[in-house]
N, C-alpha and C positions, 0 to 999 in steps of 0.2 A: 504494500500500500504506500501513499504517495499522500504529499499537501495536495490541499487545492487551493484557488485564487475564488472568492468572492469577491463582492460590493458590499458593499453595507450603509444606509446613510441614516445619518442619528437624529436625534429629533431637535438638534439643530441647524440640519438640514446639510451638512457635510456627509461628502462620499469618502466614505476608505477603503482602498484597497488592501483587502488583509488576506494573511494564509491562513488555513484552519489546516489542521492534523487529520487524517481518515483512519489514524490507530489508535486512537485516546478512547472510542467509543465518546467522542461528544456531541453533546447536540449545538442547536444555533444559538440559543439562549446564553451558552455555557462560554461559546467562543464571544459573543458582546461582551460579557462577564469581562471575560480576560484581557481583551482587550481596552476595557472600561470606557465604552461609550456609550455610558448613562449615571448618571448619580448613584453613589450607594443607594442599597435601601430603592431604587425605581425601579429594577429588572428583577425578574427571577423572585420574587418577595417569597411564592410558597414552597422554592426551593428546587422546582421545574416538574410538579405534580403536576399540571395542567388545570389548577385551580384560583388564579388567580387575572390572566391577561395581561400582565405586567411586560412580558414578553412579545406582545403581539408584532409583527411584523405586515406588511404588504410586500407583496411577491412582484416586483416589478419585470424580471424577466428569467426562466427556467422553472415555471409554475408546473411545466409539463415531467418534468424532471423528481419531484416530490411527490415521496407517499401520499397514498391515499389518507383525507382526512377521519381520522377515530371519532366514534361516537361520544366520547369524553371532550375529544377537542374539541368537535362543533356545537355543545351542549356548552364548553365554556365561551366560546365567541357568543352564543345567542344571548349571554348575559352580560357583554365587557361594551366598552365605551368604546368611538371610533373606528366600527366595526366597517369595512368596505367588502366588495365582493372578492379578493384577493388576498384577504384576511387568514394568517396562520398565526400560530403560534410557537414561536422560538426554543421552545422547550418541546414540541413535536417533532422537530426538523430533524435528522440525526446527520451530520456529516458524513458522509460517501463519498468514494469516487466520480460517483455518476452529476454531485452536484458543482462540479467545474463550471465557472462561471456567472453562478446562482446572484442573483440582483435583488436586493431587498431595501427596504425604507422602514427605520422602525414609526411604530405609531406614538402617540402623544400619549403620557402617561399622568391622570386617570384617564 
């Protein structure tokens, strides 16, 4: 296994290019974490159980490329603020190979 190269842009509206790991078993949540583009305390609150939305993301380009959405996960978007039709959740996403390229925007936090 191999890095990938994403996009990521924060919700102040900067793009980064960053690399994520595809051997760590992490998810997208986990790599925002790391590379801290959000305030403490804004991302990941319930610890990346898919309970919270804190994570939420918009899939700007490689939507086709990501699992299908869980029952849990669309069950927390029908409750979270700033909810769009391209709406994931970052703690869903698990880093892959297959996600080379992947383009995201996180959403506003509430």
């Amino acid at each position: 296994m191999s890095d990938i190269n994403i996009k990521i842009t924060d919700r102040n509206g900067v793009t980064h290019d960053l690399v994520a790991p595809t051997d760590m078993s992490m998810n997208l949540m986990e790599v925002m974490r790391s590379y801290e583009l959000a305030e403490e305390g804004s991302i990941g609150v319930c610890g990346g159980m898919c309970m919270c939305a804190s994570c939420q993301v918009y899939v700007v380009n490689g939507e086709e490329k990501l699992q299908t959405m869980g029952d849990e996960e669309d069950a927390m978007l029908g409750e979270a603020f700033h909810v769009k039709d391209n709406s994931r959740l970052g703690c869903q996403i698990f880093i892959t190979e297959e996600l080379e390229g992947l383009e995201v925007q996180m959403a506003a936090y509430p």
